[in-house]
C-alpha positions as CSV (number, residue, x, y, z in Angstrom):
1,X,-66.1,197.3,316.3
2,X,-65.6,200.3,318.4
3,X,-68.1,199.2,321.2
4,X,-65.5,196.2,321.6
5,X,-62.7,198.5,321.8
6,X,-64.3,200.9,324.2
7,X,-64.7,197.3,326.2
8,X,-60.9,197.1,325.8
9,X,-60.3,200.1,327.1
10,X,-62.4,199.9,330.1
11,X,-60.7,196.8,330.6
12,X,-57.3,197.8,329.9
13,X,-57.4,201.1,332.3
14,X,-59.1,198.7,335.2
15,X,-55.6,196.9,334.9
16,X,-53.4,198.9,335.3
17,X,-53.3,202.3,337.6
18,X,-53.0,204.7,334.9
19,X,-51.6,204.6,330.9
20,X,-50.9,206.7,328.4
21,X,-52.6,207.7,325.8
22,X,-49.7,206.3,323.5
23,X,-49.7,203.1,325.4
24,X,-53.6,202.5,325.0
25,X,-53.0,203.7,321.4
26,X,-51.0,201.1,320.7
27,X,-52.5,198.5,322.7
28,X,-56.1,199.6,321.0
29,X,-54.1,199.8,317.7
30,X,-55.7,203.2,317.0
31,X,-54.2,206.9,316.8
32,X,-53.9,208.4,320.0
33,X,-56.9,211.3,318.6
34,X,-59.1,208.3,318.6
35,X,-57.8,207.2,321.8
36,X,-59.2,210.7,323.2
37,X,-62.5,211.0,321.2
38,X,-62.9,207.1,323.0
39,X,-62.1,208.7,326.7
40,X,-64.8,211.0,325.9
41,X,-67.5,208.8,325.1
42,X,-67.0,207.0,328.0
43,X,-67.3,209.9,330.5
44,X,-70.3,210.7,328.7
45,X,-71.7,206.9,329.1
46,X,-70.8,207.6,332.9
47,X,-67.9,205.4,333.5
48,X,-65.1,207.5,334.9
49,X,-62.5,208.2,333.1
50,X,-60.4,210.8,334.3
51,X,-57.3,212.3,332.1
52,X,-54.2,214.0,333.1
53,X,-52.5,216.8,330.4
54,X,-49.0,216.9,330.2
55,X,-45.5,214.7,329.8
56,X,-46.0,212.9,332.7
57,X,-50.3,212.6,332.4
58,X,-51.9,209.8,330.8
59,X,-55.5,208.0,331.8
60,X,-56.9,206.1,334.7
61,X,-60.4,205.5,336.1
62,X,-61.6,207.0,339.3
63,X,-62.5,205.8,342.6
64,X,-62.2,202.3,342.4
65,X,-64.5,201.9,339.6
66,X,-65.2,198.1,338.5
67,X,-66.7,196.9,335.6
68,X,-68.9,193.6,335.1
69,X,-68.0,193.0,331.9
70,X,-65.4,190.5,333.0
71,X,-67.0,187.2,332.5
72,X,-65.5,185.1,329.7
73,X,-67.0,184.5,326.7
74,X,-67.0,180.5,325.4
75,X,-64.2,181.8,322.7
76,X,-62.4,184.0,325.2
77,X,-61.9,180.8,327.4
78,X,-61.1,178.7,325.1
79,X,-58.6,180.8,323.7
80,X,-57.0,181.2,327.0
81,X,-56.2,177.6,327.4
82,X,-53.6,178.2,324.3
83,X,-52.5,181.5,325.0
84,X,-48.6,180.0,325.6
85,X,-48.4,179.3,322.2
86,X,-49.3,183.2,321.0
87,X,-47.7,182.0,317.3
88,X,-50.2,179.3,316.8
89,X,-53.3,181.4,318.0
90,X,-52.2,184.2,315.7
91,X,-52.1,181.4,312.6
92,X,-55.4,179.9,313.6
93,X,-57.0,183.8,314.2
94,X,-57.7,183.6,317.4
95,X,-55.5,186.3,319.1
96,X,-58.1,188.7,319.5
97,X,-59.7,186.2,321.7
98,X,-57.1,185.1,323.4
99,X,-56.2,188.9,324.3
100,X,-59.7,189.9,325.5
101,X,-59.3,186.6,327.5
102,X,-56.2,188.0,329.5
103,X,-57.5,191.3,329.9
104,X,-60.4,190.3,331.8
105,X,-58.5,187.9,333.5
106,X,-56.2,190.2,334.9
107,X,-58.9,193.2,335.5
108,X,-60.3,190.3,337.9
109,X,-57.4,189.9,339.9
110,X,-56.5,191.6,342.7
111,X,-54.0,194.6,342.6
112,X,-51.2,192.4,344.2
113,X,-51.4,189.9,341.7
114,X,-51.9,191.9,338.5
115,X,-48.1,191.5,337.5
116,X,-48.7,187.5,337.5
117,X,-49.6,187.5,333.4
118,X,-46.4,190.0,332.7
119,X,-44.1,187.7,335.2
120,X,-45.1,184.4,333.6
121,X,-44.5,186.0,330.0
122,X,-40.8,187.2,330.8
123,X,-40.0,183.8,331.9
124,X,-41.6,181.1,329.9
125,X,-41.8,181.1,326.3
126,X,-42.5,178.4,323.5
127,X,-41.3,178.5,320.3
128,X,-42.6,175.8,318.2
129,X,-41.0,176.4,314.5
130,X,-37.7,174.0,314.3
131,X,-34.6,175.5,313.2
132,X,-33.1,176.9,310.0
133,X,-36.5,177.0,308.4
134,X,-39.2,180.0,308.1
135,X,-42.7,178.7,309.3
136,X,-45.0,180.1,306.8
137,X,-49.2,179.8,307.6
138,X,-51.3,177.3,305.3
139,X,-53.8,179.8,303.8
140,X,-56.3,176.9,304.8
141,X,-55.4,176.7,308.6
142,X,-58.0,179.6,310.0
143,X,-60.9,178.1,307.8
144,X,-60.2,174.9,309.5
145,X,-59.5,175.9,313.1
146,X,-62.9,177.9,313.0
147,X,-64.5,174.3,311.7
148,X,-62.8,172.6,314.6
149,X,-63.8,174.8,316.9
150,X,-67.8,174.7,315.6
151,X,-67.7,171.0,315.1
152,X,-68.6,171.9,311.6
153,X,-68.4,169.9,308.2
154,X,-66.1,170.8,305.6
155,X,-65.9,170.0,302.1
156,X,-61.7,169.9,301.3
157,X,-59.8,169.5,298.0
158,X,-56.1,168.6,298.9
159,X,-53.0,167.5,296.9
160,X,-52.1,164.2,296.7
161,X,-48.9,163.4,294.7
162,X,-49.4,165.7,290.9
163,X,-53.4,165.0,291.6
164,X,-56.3,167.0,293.5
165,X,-58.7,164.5,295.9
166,X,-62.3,166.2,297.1
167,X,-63.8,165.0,300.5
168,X,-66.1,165.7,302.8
169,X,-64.4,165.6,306.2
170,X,-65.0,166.2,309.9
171,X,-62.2,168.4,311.8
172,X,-61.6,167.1,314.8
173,X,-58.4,168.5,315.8
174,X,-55.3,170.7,315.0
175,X,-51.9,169.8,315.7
176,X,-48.4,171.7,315.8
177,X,-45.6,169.7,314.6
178,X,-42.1,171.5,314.7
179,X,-43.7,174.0,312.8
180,X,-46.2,172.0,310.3
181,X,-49.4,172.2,310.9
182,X,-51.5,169.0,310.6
183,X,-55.5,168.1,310.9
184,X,-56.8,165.1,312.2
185,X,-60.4,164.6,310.8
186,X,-63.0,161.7,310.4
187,X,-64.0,160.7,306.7
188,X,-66.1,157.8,305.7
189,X,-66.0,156.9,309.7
190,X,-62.0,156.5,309.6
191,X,-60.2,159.4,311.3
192,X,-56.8,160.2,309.4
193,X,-54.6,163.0,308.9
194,X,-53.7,165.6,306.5
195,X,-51.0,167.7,306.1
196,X,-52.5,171.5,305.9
197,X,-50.4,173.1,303.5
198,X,-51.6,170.5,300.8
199,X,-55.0,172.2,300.9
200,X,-56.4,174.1,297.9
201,X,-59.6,174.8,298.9
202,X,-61.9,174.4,302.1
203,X,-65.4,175.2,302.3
204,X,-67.7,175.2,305.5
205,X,-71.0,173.5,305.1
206,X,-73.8,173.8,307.1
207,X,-74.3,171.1,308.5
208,X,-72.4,170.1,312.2
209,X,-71.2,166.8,313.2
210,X,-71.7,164.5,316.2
211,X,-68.0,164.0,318.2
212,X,-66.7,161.7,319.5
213,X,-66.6,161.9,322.6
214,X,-64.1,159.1,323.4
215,X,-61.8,160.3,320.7
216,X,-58.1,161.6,322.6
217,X,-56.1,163.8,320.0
218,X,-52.9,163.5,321.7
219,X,-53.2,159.8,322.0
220,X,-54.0,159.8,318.2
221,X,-51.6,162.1,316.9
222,X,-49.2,159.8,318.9
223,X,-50.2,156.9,317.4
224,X,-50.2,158.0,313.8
225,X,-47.3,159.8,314.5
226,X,-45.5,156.5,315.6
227,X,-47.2,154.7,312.9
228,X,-45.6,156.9,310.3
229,X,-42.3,156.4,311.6
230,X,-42.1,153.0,311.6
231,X,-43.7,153.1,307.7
232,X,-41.0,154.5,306.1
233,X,-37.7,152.7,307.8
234,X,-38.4,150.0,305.2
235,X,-34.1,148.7,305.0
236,X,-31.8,148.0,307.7
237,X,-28.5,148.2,308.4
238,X,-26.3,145.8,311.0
239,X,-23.8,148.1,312.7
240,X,-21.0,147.9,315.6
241,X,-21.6,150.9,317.7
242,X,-18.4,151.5,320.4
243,X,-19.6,153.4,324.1
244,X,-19.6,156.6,322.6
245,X,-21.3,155.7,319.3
246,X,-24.6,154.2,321.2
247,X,-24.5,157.1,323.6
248,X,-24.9,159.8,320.3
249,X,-26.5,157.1,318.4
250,X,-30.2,158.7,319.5
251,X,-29.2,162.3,318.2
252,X,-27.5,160.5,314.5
253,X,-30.9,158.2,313.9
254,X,-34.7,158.4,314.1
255,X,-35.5,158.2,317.8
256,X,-38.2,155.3,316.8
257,X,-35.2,153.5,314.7
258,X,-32.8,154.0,317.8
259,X,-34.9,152.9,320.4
260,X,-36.0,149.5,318.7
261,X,-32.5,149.2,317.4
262,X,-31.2,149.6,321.7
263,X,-33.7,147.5,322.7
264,X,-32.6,144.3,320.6
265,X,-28.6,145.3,321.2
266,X,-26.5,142.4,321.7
267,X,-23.9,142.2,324.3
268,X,-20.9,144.4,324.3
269,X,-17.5,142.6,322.9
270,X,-14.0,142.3,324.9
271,X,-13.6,146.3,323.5
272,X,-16.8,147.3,324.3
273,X,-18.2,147.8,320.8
274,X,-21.9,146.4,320.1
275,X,-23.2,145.1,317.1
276,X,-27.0,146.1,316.5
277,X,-29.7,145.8,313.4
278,X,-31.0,149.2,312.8
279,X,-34.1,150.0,310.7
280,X,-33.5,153.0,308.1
281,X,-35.4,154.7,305.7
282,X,-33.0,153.9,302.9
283,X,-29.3,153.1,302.2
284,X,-29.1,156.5,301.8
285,X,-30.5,158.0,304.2
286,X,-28.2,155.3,306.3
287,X,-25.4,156.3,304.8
288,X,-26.0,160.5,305.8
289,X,-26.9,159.4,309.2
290,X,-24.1,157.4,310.7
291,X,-21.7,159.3,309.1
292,X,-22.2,161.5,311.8
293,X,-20.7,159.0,314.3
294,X,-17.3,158.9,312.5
295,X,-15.2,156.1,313.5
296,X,-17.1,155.5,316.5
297,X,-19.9,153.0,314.0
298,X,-18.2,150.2,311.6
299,X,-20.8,149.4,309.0
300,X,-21.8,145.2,308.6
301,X,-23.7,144.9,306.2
302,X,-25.4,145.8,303.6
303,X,-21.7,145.3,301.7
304,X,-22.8,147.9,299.6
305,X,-23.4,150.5,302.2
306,X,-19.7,149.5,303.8
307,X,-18.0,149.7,300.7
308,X,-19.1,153.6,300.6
309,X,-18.2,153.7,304.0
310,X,-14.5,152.2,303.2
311,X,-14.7,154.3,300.2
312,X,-15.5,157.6,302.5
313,X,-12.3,156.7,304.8
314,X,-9.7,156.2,301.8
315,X,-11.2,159.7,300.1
316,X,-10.6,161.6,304.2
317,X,-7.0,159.8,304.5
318,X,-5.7,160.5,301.2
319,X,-7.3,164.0,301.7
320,X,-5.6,165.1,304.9
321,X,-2.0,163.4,303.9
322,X,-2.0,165.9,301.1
323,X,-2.8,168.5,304.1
């Protein structure tokens, strides 16, 4: 533990012209007494570390001096490739990778060019997690990202409705969905997916799995994720849509729903308005949907669904001549 951070430190010093000891402190995530008792052991392991006293003193190496401990490890790199998404690396416990990844990174570069990592940070940032909702981390999720990392077995008990299920399965991938986190494994030779905060349990086994290599996660997470859209719009609903109703009708609907719904439009009448067959998940969910488009959709059929419609309109007119 400490000879990694001393590595840090070397690292972090070889970045930058000079720090403070409360900066490396809380880079290093130590006290700043350890920070000096580190300093020390360095200068007595010969790499030269020279320290200022006072408000304006601080810590910097001397003459130049480069260390070869910059070469990547297989984790480091690995890491690196996801360090945009710094969330989903801390989740998956990975950020201690990822950080020794950019610190030797950035000790490699040259001194013009050292700002690059800082520059890019300020400016681009993701935030996966949708709206309105607190992203919590399956307790499962860094058992299973170490497995897919290791091509390694697991042995899985999930929930499936009121019911526990036990497999054996091979974790091929992770995937980040507006703030769920999803696997995509291989059981039985059929590669599915599972939703990760259904786990109960996961246990590494021993034994490693063959992958394949001609499996593409994004074009199967694409796929499934396709599939499973088009599963549950199971009713549909005929509806005249005016100009303004098919321009918002992608924001109202499921984007799968609206696009196969667009595509199989009719033409536009003498007013403009176009009548449609769109797929929904259920009368229901119809009926909270294109309620958002106001009087800019007319219901057709199901009668049922109109009738709440018509039903909706009387309620809002008899409401605002009162007002």
């Amino acid at each position: 533990m400490r000879a990694a951070r001393l590595i840090k430190m070397v690292l972090l010093l070889q970045s930058r012209p000079a720090m403070t000891g409360a900066e490396l402190a809380r880079e290093l995530e130590v006290s700043e007494r350890t920070v000096t008792r580190d300093a020390q052991a360095l200068s007595e392991a010969g790499v030269p570390v020279y320290a200022e006293r006072g408000r304006a003193g601080g810590y910097r190496l001397v003459g130049g001096y480069r260390t070869g401990l910059t070469g990547l490890a297989r984790s480091e790199a690995e890491a690196l490739f996801l360090s945009g998404v710094p969330g989903a690396l801390r989740e998956m416990g990975l950020e201690d990778a990822a950080s020794a990844a950019r610190l030797k990174v950035s000790a490699a570069l040259l001194p013009s060019l050292r700002d690059a990592p800082k520059a890019a940070a300020q400016r681009f940032h993701l935030d996966a997690p949708a709206w309105f909702r607190e992203p919590e981390t399956p307790g499962a999720l860094a058992a299973l990202a170490e497995a897919v990392w290791d091509d390694r077995c697991v042995r899985a008990r999930y929930r499936r409705g009121e019911a526990e299920a036990e497999r054996e399965l091979e974790p091929y991938g992770l995937v980040l969905k507006a703030g769920v986190w999803y696997l995509c494994a291989r059981v039985a030779g059929t590669f599915r997916t599972y939703r990760i905060d259904r786990f109960v349990g996961v246990e590494g086994l021993k034994d490693r799995f063959i992958r394949d290599e001609d499996f593409d996660l994004p074009g199967f997470w694409g796929e499934q994720a396709e599939r499973f859209a088009r599963s549950i719009l199971r009713a549909e609903v005929v509806v005249r849509l005016s100009q303004a109703g098919l321009r918002a009708l992608a924001h109202a609907v499921d984007p799968v729903a609206a696009r196969g719904a667009l595509a199989t439009a009719g033409e536009p009448d003498a007013r403009g308005w176009v009548t449609l067959t769109l797929r929904v998940e259920s009368e229901d969910v119809a009926h909270s949907q294109l309620t958002g488009l106001g009087a800019e959709a007319e219901v057709v059929s199901p009668e049922s669904l109109r009738r709440r419609f018509a039903e909706d309109a009387g309620r809002l007119a008899e409401l605002y001549r009162r007002a």
